[in-house]
C-alpha positions in Angstrom: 0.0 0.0 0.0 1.1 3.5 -0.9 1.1 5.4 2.0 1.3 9.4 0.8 0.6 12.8 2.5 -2.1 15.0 0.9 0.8 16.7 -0.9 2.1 13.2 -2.5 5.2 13.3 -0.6 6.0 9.9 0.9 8.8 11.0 3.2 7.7 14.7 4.2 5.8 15.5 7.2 2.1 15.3 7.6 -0.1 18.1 7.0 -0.7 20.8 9.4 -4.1 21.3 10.1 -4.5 23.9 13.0 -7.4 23.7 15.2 -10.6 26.2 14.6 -10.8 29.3 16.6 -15.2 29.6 16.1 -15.3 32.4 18.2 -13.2 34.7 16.1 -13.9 32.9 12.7 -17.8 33.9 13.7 -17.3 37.2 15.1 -16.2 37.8 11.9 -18.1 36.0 9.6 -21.6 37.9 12.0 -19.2 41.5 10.4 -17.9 42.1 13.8 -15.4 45.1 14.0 -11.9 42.9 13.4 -10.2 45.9 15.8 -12.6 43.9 18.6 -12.3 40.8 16.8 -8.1 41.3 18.0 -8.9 42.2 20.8 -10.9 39.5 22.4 -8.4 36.9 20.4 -5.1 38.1 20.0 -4.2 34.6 19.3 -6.6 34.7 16.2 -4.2 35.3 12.9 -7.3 35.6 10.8 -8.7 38.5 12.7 -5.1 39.8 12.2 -5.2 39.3 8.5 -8.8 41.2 8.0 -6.9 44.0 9.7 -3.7 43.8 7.2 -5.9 43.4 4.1 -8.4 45.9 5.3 -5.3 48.1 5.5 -3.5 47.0 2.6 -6.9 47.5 0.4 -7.3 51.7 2.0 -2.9 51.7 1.2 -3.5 50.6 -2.7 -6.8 53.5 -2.9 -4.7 56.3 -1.0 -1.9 57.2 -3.5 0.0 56.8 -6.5 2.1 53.4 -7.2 5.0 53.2 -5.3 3.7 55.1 -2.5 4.2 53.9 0.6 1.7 55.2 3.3 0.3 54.6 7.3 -2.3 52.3 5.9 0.9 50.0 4.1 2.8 50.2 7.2 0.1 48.9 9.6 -0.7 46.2 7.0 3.1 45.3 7.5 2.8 45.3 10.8 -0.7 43.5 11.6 0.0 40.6 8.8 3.5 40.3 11.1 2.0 40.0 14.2 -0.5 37.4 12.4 2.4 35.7 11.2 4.0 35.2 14.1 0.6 34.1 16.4 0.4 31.5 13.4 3.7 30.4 13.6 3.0 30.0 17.1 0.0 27.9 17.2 1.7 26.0 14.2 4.6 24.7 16.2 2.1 23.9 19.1 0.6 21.8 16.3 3.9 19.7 15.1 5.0 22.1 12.8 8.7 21.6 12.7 9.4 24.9 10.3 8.6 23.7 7.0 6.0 20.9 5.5 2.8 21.5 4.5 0.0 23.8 6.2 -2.7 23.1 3.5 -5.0 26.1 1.9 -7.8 23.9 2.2 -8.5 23.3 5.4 -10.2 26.6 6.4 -8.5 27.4 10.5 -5.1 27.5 8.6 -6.1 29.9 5.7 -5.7 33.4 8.9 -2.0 32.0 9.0 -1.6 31.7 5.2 -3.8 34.7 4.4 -1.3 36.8 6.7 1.7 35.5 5.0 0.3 36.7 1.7 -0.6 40.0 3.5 3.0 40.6 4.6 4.3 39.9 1.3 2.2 42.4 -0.3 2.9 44.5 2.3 6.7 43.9 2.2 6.7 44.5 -1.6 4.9 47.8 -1.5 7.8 49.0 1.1 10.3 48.0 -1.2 11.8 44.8 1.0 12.3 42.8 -1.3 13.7 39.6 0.6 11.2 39.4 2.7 8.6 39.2 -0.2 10.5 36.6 -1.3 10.9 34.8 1.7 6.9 35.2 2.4 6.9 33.3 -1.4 9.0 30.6 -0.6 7.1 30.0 2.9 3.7 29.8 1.0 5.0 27.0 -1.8 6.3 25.2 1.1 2.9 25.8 3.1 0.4 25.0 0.3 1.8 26.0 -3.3 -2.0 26.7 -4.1 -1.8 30.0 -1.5 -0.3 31.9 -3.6 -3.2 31.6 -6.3 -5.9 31.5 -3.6 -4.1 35.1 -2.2 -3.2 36.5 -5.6 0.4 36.5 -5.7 1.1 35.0 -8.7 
């Protein structure tokens, strides 16, 4: 019997799949204010990456291309702070630093969605290794993320 993980590697770790946070994920899904949303879960990454696309979305409609503005930095800065909750609860999870966190199952998509915020983010500012880094962490994660977040 051939014995594969969901991303047909026979060697590499399991999947990741973190557990669900309802009370955010609902707060959210019910329109709650994601400011509130943070600050009843600051553990939540996907209340974390409504605030850093929410901001990214007010950065892109504020100026001209290549403009870097508050709303881009405090994308930056609430996809980071995402990231690293994620990274968090990842590792409390098995996550040894790499292997896959797949897009599909739905808790993991705050983490991945705040990778893919920071890289926006991170390209807008100009830092240019750390997009790249964010890239490289999402192929490893799930290499459908990048679609899914449009980073192409």
């Amino acid at each position: 019997m051939n014995v594969m993980t969901s991303f047909g590697d026979l060697l590499g770790p399991q999947p990741v799949l973190l557990p669900e946070n309802s009370d955010a994920e609902e707060a959210l899904l019910d329109k709650a204010d994601p400011v509130q949303v943070v600050a009843a879960h600051p553990a939540a990454s996907i209340a974390w990456a409504y605030l850093a696309e929410a901001s990214l979305a007010r950065g892109d409609s504020d100026g001209a291309e290549g403009t870097v503005n508050h709303d881009t930095i405090a994308a930056y800065a609430f996809a980071r702070t995402g990231y690293h909750r994620g990274l968090d609860l990842l590792r409390r999870n098995g996550w040894k630093g790499f292997g896959p966190v797949p897009w599909s199952h739905e808790p993991n998509q705050g983490f991945l969605r705040c990778v893919g915020a920071l890289a926006k983010a991170a390209r807008a500012i100009g830092e240019t290794e750390e997009y790249a880094r964010c890239l490289d962490l999402l192929e490893d994660c799930d290499p459908r993320a990048a679609t899914e977040l449009g980073l192409d």
